[in-house]
C-alpha positions in Angstrom: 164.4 -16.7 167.3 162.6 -13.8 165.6 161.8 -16.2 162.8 160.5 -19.2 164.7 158.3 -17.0 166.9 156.5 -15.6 163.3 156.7 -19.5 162.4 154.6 -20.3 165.8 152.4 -17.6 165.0 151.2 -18.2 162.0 151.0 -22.0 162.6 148.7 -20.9 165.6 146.5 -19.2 163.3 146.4 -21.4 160.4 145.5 -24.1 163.2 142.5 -21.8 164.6 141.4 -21.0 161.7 141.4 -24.4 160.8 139.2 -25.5 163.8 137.0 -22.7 163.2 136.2 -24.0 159.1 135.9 -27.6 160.6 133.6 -26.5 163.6 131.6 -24.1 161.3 130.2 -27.4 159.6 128.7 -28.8 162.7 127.6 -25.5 163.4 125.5 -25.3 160.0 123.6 -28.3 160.8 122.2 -26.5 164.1 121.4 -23.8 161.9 119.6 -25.2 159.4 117.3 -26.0 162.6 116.4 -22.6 163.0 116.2 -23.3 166.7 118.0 -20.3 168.7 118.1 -22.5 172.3 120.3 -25.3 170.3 122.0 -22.8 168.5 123.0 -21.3 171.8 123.8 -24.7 173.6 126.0 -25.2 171.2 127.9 -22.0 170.7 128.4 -22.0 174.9 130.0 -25.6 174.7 132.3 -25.0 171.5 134.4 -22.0 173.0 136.4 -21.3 169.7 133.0 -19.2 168.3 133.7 -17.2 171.2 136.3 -15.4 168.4 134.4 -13.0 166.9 136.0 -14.2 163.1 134.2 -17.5 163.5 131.1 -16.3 164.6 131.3 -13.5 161.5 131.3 -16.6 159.2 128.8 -18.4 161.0 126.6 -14.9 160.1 127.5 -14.7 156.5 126.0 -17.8 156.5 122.5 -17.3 158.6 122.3 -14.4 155.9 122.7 -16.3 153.1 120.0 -19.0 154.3 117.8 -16.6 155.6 117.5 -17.9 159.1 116.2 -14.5 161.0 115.9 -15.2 164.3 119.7 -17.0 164.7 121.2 -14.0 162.1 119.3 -11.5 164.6 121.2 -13.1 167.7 124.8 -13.8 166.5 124.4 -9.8 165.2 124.3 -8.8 169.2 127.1 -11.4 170.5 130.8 -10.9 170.3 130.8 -11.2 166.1 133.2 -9.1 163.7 130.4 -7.6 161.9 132.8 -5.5 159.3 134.7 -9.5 158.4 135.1 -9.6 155.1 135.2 -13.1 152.9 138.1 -12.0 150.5 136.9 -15.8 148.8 133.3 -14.4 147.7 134.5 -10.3 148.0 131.1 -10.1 150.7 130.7 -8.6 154.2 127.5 -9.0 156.0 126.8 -5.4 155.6 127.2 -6.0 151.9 125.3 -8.9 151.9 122.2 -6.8 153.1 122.8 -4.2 150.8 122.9 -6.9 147.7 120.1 -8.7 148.6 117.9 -5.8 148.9 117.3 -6.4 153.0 117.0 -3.2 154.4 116.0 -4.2 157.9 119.0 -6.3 158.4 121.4 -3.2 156.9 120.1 -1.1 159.6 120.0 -3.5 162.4 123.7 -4.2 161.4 124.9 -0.5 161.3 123.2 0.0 164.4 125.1 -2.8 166.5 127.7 -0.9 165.0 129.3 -2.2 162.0 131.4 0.1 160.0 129.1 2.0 157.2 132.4 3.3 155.7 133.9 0.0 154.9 135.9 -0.7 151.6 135.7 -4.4 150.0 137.9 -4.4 147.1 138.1 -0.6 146.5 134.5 -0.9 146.7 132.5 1.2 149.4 129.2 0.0 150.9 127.7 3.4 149.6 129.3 1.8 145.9 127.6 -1.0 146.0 124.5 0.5 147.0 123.9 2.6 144.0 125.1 -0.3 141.7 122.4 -1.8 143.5 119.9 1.1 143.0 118.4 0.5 146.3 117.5 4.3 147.4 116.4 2.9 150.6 119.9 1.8 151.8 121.4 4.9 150.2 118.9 6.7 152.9 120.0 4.4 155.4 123.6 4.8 154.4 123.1 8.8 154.7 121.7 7.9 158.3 125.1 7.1 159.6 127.2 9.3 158.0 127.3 8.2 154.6 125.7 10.2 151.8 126.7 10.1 148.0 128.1 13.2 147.2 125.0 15.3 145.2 125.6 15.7 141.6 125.4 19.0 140.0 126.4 19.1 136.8 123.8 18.9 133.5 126.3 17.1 131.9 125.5 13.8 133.6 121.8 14.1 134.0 118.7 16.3 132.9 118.2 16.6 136.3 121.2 17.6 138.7 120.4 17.8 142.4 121.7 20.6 143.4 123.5 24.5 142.4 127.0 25.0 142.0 128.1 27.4 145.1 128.3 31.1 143.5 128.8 34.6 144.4 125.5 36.2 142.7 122.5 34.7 142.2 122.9 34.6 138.1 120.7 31.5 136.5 123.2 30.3 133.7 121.0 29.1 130.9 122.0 27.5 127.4 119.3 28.9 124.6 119.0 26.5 121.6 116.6 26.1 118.8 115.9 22.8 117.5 114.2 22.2 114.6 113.8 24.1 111.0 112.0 27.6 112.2 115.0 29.7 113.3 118.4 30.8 112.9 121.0 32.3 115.2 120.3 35.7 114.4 117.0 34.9 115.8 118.2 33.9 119.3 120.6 36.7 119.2 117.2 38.6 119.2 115.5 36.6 121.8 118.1 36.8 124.1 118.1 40.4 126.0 114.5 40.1 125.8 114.6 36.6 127.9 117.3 38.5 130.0 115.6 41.5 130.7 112.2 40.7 131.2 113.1 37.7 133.6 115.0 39.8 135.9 112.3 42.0 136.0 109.8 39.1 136.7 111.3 37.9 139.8 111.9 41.5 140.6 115.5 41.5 140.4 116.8 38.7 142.6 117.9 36.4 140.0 119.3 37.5 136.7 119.6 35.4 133.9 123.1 34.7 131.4 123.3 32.9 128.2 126.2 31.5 128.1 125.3 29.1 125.1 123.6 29.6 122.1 123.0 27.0 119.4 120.8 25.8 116.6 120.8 22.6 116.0 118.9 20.5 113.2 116.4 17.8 114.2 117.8 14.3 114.6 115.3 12.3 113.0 113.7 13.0 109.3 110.4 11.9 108.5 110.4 9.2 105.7 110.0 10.6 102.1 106.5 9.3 101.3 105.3 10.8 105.0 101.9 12.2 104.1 99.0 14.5 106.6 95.9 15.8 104.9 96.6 17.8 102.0 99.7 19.7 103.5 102.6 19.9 100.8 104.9 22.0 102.9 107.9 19.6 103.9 109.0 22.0 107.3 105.4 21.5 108.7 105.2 17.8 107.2 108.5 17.1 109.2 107.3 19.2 112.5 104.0 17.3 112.5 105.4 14.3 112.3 107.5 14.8 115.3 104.2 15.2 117.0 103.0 11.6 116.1 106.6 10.1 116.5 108.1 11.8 119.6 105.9 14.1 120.8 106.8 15.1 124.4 110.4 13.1 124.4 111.4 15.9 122.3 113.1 17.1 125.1 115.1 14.4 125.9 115.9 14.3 122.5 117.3 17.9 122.8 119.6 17.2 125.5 121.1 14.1 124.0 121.7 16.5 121.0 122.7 19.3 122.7 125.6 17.3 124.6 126.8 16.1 121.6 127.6 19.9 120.4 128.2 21.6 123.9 131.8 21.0 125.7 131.9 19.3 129.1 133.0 22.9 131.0 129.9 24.4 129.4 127.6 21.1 130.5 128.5 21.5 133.9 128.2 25.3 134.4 125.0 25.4 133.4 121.8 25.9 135.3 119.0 25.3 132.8 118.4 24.2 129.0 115.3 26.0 127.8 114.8 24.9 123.9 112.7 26.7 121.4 111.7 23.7 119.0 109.4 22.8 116.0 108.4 20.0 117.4 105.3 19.2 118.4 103.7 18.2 121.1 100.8 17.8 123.8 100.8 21.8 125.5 102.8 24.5 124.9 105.9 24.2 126.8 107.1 20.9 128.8 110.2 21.1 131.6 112.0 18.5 133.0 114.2 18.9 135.8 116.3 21.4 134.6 115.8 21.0 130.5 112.7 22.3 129.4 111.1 23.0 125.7 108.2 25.5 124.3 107.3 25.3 120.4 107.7 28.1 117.6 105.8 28.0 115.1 102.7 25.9 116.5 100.7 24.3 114.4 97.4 24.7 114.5 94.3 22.2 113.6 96.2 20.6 111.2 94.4 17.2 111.5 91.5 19.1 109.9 90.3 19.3 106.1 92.2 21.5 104.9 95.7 21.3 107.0 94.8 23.9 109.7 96.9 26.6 109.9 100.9 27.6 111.7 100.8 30.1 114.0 104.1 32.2 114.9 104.5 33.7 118.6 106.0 37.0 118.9 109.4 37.4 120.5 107.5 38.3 123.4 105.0 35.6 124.0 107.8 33.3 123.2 109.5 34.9 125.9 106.8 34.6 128.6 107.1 31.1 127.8 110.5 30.1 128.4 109.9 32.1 131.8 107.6 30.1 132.8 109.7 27.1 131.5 112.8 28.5 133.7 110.3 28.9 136.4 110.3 25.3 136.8 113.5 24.8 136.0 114.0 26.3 139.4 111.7 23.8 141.1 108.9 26.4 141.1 105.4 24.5 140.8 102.3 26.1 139.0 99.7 28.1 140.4 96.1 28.7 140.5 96.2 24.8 140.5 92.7 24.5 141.9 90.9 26.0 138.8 91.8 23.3 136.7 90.0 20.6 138.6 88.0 18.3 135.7 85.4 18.7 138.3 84.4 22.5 137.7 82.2 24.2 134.3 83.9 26.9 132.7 82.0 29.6 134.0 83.2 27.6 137.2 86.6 27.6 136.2 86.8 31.4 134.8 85.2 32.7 138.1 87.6 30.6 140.5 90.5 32.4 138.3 89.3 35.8 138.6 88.9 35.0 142.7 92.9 33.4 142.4 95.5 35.6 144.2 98.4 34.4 141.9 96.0 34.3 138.7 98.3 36.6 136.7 101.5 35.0 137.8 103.7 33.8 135.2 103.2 30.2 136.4 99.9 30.6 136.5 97.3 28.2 134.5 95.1 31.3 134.2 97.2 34.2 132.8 96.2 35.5 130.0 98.8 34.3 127.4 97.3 36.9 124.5 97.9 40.3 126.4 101.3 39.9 126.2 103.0 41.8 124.0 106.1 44.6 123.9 104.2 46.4 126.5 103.2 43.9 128.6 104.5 40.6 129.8 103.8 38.3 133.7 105.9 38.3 136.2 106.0 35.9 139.5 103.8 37.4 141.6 104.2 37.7 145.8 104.0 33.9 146.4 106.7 32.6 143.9 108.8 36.1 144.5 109.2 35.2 148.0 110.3 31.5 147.5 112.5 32.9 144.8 114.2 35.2 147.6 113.9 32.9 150.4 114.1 29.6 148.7 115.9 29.4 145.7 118.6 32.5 146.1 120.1 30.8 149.2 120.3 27.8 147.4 122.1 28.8 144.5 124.6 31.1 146.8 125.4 27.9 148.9 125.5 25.3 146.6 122.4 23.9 147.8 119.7 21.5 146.7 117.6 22.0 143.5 114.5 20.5 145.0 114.5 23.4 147.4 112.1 22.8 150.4 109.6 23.4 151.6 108.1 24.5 148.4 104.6 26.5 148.6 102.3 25.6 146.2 100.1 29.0 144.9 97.2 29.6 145.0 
């Protein structure tokens, strides 16, 4: 009896079904009209799209065409708006989401289908960052839904947020890259970098090497590579990197780095600052959380006689990875308005001297020369307090990198 009632039951829905796939063909045709008052007529005379299965594929389909007005409507009436086509592996949520149509996502989450569905071990949150389509990720995170933030250096130069922590301790790898130092050299940098930054954001955040490394440059210039009449192969091979890489020295230094650097040291850290021979456009260059400053610097070489290589103390190198780090914690610069393209010199030096954060670390107008074993910038009252405030809580809590709302100072 048992078996003959199952027999029944799934003849009753193989024969409904049925119906529905014949019916669905008439139905397209009054579609394809793009008339809602026929499309309505109809549905009210053919009861079997009252079941909300039918009426889902009759959807799938107004998606596909692109009929607006008669998707818009079956979306409010009695229609399974999480059915899934197990043919074609598509929902209409993830129809929306494929095809890039915001506006129909959100109309369809807010009639309240189900932003957590799975189609094929796939979520919709999947599919939307297959599909790249930050705008449905936000949409996504409206309802409920938000990727999980990424942390970790050893997936990106730029993670989104801190691992959670008891003390507000910055861990940092320090590498060279390049021909111009060894590891006894970084072994000398380091308590510097460790002492002085503490002190410059007056002992909220203390900083912790927990890498070291020197690592040879990835790329060698070709043997006949000539500049001016400069002989020496080191600066031959450091200029060069100026004319062939220039600024993607830095992503060249993380790709290298990751290839030396275990995965349990990748994602512990906080920041790659780099020391490299390298040249390029500036002085120091950051990047989300991977950042590069240059030692030696060449000077003028493009002149006559080959300019000249200049090499920073310990302590100018120093102020210059805290500046770097300084970004590396989302920090911006400051005394921004005295670089305007707009203003003289004598402009320019006067609106620095009248700049409240002028001798700031991050500041466009400190005075890079004065530093020395005596001296050396520190973040001054604007930056100390979004240090405290801002970017302490964050890394206590596992918070976001891009901490908000971010000051800019003046």
């Amino acid at each position: 009896m048992k078996l003959l009632l199952l027999f029944l039951s799934i003849s009753l829905l193989s024969s409904a079904q049925a119906d529905c796939d014949i019916k669905l063909g008439r139905l397209k045709s009054k579609i394809n009209r793009k008339d809602v008052s026929v499309l309505k007529r109809f549905l009210k005379r053919k009861s079997q799209f009252d079941t909300p299965t039918c009426l889902a594929k009759a959807l799938i389909y107004t998606i596909k065409n692109k009929n607006i007005l008669i998707r818009d409507y079956l979306i409010t009436q009695n229609t399974d708006l999480d059915y899934i086509d197990h043919s074609t592996h598509e929902s209409p949520a993830s129809l929306a989401i494929t095809m890039k149509d915001t506006r129909l996502l959100s109309k369809l989450l807010k009639n309240n289908a189900n932003p957590k569905l799975i189609i094929e071990n796939k979520s919709l949150l999947d599919i939307a960052t297959e599909v790249k389509l930050n705008k449905s990720l936000q949409i996504l995170e409206e309802y409920g839904v938000a990727a999980p933030l990424d942390c970790s250096l050893k997936n990106s130069m730029i993670p989104k947020c801190y691992h959670e922590r008891k003390n507000a301790v910055l861990k940092v790898a320090l590498i060279y890259y390049g021909n111009g130092m060894k590891m006894s050299d970084l072994e000398r940098i380091e308590p510097i970098l460790k002492s002085r930054f503490y002190e410059a954001n007056e002992r909220n955040v203390e900083v912790e090497i927990v890498s070291k490394k020197v690592i040879s440059f990835k790329q060698r210039m070709p043997v006949d590579y000539k500049f001016k009449k400069i002989t020496d192969k080191k600066r031959l091979q450091r200029i060069w990197y100026y004319d062939n890489v220039g600024s993607k020295i830095m992503n060249e230094v993380y790709t290298e780095y990751k290839k030396e650097e275990s995965e349990e040291i990748l994602d512990e850290l906080d920041a790659i600052v780099a020391i490299t021979g390298g040249q390029f456009d500036g002085l120091g260059f950051a990047s989300g959380r991977v950042s590069v400053t240059e030692y030696p610097q060449e000077i003028a070489w493009n002149i006559e006689g080959g300019g000249r290589v200049d090499y920073p103390s310990d302590f100018k190198i120093v102020d210059e990875l805290i500046h770097e780090l300084g970004h590396n914690m989302f920090l911006g610069h400051t005394s921004t308005q005295c670089m305007s393209s707009e203003l003289t010199l004598e402009q320019r030096n006067a609106c620095c001297d009248a700049s409240p954060s002028k001798n700031d670390v991050m500041s466009y107008c400190r005075n890079r020369n004065a530093v020395d074993e005596n001296f050396m910038h520190g973040f001054e009252s604007c930056n100390v307090g979004m240090i405290k405030n801002l970017v302490v809580p964050a890394m206590l809590n596992g918070g976001k990198w891009q901490v908000t709302t971010r000051q800019t100072c003046k």
